[in-house]
N, CA, C and O atoms as a GROMACS GRO file, in nm:
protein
  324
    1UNK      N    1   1.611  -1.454  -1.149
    1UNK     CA    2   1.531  -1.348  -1.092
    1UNK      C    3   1.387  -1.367  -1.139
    1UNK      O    4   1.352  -1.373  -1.257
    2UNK      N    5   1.303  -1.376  -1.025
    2UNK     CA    6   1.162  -1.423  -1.093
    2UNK      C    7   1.102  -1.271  -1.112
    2UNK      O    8   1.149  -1.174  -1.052
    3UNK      N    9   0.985  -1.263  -1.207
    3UNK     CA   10   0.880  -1.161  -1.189
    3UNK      C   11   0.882  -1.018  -1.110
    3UNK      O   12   0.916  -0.901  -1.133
    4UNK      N   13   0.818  -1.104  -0.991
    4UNK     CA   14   0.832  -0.979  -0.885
    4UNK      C   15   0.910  -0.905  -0.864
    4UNK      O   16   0.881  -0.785  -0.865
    5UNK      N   17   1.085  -0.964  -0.826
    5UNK     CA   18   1.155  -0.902  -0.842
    5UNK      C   19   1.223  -0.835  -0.955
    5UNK      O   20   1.299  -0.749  -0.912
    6UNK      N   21   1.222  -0.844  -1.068
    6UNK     CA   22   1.213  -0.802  -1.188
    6UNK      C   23   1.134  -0.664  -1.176
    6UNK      O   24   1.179  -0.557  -1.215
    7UNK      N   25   1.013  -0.683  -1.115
    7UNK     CA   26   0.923  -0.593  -1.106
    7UNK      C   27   0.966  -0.472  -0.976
    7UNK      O   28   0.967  -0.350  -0.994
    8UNK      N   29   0.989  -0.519  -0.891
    8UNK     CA   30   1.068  -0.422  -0.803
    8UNK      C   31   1.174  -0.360  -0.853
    8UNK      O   32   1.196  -0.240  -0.836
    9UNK      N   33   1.265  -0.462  -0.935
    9UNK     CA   34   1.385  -0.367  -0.960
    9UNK      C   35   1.360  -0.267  -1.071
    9UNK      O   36   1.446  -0.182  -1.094
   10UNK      N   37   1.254  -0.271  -1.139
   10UNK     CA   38   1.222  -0.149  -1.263
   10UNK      C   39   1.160  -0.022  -1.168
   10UNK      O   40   1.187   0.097  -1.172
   11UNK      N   41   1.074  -0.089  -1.087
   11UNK     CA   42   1.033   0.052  -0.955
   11UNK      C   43   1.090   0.118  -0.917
   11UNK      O   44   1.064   0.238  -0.927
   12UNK      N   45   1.248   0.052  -0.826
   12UNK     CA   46   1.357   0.130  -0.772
   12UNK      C   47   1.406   0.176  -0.867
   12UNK      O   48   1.492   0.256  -0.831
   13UNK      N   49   1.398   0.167  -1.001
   13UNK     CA   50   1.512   0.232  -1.104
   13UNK      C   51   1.398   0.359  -1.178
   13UNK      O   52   1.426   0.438  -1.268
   14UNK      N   53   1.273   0.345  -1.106
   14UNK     CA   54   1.209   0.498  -1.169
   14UNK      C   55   1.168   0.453  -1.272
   14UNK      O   56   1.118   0.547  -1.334
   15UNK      N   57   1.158   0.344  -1.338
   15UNK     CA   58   1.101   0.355  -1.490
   15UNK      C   59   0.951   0.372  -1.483
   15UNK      O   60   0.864   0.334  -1.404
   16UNK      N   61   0.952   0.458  -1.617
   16UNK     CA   62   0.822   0.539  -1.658
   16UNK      C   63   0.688   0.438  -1.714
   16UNK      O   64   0.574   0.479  -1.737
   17UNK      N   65   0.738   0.298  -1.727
   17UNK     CA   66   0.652   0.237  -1.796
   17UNK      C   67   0.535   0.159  -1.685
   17UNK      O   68   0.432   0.100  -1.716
   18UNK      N   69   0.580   0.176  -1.576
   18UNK     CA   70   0.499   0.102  -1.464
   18UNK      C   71   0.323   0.096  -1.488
   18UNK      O   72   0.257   0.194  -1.455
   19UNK      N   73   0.262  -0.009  -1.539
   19UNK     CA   74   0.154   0.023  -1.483
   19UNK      C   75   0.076  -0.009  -1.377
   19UNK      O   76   0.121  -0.058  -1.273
   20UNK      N   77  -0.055   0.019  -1.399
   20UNK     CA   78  -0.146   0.038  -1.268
   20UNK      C   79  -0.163  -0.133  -1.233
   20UNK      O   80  -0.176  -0.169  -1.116
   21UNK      N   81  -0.163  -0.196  -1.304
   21UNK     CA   82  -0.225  -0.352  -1.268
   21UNK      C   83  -0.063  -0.398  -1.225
   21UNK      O   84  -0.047  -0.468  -1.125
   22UNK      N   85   0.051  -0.354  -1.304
   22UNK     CA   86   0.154  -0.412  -1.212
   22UNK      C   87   0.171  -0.416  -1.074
   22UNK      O   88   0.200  -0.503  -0.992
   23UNK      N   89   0.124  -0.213  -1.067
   23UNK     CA   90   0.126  -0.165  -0.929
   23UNK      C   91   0.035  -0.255  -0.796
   23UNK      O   92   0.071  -0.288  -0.682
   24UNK      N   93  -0.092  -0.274  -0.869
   24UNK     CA   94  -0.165  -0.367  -0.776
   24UNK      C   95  -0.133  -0.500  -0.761
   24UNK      O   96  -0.179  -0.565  -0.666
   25UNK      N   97  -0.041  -0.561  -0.865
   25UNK     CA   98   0.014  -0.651  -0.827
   25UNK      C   99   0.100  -0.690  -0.712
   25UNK      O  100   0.085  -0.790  -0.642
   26UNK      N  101   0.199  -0.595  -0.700
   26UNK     CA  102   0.285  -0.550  -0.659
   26UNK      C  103   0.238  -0.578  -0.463
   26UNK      O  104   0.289  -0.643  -0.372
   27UNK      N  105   0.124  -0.493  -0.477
   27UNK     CA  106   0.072  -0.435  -0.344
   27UNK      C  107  -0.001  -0.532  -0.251
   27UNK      O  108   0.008  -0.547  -0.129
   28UNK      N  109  -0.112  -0.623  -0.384
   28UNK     CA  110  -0.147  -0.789  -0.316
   28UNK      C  111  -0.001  -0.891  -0.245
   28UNK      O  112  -0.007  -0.959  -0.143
   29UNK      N  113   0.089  -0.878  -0.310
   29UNK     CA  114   0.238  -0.955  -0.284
   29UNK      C  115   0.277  -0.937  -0.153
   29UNK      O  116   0.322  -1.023  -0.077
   30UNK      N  117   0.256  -0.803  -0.129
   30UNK     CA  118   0.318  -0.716  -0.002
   30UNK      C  119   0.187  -0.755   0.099
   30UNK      O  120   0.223  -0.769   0.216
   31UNK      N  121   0.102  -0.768   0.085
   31UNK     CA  122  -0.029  -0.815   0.199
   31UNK      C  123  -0.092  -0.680   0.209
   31UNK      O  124  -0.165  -0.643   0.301
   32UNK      N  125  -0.060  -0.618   0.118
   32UNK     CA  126  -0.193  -0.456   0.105
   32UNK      C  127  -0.264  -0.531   0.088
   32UNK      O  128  -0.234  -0.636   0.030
   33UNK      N  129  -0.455  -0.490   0.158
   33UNK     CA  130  -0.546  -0.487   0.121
   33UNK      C  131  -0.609  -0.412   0.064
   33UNK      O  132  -0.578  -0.302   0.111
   34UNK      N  133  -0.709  -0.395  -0.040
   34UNK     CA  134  -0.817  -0.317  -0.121
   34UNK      C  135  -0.919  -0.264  -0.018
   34UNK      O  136  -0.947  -0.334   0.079
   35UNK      N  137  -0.972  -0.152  -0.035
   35UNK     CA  138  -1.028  -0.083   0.085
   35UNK      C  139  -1.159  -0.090  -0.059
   35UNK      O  140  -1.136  -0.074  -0.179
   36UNK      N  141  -1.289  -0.120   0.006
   36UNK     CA  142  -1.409  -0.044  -0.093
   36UNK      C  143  -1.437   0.088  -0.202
   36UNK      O  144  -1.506   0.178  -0.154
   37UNK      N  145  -1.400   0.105  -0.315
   37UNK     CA  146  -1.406   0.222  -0.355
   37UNK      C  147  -1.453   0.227  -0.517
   37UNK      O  148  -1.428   0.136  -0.597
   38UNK      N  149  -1.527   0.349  -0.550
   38UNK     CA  150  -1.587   0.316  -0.666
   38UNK      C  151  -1.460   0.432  -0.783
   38UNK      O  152  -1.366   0.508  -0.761
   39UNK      N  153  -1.536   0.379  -0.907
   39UNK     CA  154  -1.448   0.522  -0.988
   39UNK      C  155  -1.313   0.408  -1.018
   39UNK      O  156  -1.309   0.285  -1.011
   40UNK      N  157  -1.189   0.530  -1.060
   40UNK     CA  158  -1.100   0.514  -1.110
   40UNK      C  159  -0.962   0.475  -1.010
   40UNK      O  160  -0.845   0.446  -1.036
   41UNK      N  161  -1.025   0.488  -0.909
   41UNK     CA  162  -0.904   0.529  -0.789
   41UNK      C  163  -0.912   0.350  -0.736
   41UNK      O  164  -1.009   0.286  -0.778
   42UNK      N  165  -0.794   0.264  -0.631
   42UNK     CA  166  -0.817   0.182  -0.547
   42UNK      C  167  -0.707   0.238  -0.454
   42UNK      O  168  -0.597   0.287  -0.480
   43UNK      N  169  -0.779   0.214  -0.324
   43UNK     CA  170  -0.682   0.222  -0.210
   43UNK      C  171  -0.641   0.082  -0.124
   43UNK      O  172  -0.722   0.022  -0.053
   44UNK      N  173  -0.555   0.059  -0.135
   44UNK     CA  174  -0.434  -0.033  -0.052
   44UNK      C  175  -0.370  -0.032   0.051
   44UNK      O  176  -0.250  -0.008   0.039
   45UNK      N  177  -0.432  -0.061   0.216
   45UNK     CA  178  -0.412  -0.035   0.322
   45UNK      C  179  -0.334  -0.181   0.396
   45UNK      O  180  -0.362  -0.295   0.359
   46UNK      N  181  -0.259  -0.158   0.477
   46UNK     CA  182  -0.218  -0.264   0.584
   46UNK      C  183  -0.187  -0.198   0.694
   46UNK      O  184  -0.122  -0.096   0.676
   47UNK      N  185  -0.213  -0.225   0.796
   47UNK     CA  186  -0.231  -0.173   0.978
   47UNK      C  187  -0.008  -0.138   0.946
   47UNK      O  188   0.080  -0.188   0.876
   48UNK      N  189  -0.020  -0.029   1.046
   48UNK     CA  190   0.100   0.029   1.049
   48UNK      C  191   0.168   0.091   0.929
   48UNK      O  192   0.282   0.137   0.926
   49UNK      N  193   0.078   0.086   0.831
   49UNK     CA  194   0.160   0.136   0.717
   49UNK      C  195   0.083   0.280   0.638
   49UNK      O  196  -0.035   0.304   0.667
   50UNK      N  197   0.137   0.348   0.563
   50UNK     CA  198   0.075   0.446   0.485
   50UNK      C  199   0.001   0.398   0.386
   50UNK      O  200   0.045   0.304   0.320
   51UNK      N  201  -0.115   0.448   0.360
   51UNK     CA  202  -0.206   0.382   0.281
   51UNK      C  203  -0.180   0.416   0.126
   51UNK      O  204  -0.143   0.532   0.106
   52UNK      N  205  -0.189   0.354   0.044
   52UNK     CA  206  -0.162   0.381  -0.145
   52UNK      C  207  -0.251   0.364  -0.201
   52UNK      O  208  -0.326   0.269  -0.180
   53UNK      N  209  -0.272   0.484  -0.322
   53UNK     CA  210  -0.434   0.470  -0.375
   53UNK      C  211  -0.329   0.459  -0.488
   53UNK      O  212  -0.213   0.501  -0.486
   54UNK      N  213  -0.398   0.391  -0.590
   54UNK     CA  214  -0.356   0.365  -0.764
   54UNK      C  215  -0.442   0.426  -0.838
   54UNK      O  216  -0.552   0.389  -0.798
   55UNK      N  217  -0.458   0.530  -0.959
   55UNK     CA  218  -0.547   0.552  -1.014
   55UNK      C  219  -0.501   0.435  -1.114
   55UNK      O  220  -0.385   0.415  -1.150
   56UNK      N  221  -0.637   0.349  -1.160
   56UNK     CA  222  -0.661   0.258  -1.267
   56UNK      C  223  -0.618   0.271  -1.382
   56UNK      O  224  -0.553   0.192  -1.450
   57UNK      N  225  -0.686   0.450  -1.422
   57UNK     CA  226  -0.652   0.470  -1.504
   57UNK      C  227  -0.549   0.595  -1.567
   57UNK      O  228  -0.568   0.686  -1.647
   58UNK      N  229  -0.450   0.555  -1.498
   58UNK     CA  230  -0.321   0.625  -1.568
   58UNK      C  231  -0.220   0.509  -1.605
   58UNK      O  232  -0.161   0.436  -1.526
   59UNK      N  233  -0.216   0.508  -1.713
   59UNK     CA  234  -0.148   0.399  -1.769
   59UNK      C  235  -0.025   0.487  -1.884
   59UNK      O  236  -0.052   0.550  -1.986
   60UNK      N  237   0.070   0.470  -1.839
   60UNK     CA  238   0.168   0.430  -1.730
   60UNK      C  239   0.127   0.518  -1.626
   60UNK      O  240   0.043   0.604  -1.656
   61UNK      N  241   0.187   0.510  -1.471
   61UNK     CA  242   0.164   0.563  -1.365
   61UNK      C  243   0.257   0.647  -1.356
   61UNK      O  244   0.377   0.638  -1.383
   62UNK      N  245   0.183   0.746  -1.310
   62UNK     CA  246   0.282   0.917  -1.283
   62UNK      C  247   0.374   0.868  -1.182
   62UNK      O  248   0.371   0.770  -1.108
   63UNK      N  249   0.467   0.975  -1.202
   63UNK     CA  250   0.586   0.979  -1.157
   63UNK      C  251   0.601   0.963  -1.021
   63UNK      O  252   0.680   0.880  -0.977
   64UNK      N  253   0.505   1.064  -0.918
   64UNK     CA  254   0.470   1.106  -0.790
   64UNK      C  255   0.408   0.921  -0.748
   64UNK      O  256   0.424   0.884  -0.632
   65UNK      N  257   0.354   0.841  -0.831
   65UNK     CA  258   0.307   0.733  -0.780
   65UNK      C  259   0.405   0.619  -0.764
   65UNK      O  260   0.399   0.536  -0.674
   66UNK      N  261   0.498   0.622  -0.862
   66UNK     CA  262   0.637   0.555  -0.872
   66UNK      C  263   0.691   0.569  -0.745
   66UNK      O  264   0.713   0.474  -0.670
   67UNK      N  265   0.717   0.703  -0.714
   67UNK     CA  266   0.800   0.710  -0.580
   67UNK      C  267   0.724   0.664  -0.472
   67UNK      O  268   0.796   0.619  -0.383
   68UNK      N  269   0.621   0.661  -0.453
   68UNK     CA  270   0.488   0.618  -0.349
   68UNK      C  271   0.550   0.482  -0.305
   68UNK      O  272   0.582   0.437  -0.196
   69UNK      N  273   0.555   0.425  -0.460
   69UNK     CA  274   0.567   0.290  -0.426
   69UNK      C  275   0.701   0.223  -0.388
   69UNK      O  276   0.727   0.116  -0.333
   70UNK      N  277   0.782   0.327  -0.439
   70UNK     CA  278   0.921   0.296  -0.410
   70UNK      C  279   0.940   0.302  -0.244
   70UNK      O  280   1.008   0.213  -0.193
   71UNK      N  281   0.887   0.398  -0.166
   71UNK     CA  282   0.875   0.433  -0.056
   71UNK      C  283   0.793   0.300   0.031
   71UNK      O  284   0.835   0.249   0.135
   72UNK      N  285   0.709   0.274  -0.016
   72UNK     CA  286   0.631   0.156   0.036
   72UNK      C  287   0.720   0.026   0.023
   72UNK      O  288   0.716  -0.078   0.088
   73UNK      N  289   0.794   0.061  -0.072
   73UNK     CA  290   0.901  -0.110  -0.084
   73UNK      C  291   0.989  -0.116   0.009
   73UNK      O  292   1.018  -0.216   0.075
   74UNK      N  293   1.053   0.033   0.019
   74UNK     CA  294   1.114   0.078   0.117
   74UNK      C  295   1.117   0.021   0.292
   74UNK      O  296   1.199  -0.041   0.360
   75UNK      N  297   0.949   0.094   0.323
   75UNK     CA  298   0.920   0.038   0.458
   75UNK      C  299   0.896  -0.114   0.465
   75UNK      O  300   0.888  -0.190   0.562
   76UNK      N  301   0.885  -0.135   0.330
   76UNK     CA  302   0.831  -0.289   0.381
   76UNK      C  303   0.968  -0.426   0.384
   76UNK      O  304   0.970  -0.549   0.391
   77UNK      N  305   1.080  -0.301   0.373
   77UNK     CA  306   1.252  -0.394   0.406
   77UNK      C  307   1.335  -0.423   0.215
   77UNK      O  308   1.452  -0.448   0.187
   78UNK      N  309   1.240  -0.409   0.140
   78UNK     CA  310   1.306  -0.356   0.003
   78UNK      C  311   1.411  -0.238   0.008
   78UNK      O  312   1.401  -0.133   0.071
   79UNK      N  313   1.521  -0.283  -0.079
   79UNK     CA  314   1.605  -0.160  -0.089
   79UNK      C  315   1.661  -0.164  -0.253
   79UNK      O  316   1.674  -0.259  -0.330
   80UNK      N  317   1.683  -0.044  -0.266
   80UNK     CA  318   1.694  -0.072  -0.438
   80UNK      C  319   1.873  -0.136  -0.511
   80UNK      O  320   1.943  -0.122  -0.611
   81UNK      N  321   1.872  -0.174  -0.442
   81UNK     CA  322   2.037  -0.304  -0.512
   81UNK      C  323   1.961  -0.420  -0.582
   81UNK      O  324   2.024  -0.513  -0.634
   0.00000   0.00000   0.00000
């Protein structure tokens, strides 16, 4: 099991330790793009999809952002097995 998936499967399982640079990792992999933005926040857009902002700086990432992303793994044909 390489990385990424390693990294997905701690997402689908809710763990609290996720951080923000994983998360953007995560989101470059998937073909999110970075939208222009200053501050603490980045937003991560791809045509047909719901857009995901990361705050930088919440390290680990709240709970409500976990599921964001779980949801985004979701649409993008991820399922949590």
């Amino acid at each position: 099991m390489g990385k990424y998936e390693k990294l997905i499967k701690r997402i689908f399982e809710g763990k609290s330790d996720i951080t923000p640079d994983e998360a953007v990792n995560i989101l470059k992999k998937l073909d999110f793009k970075s939208t222009p933005t200053s501050g603490s926040h980045r937003t991560f857009r791809k045509p047909d999809r719901q857009s995901v902002t990361i705050v930088l700086t919440q390290n680990p990432l709240k709970q409500y952002l976990i599921e964001k992303l779980q949801e985004t793994l979701k649409q993008e044909g991820y399922n949590n097995e």
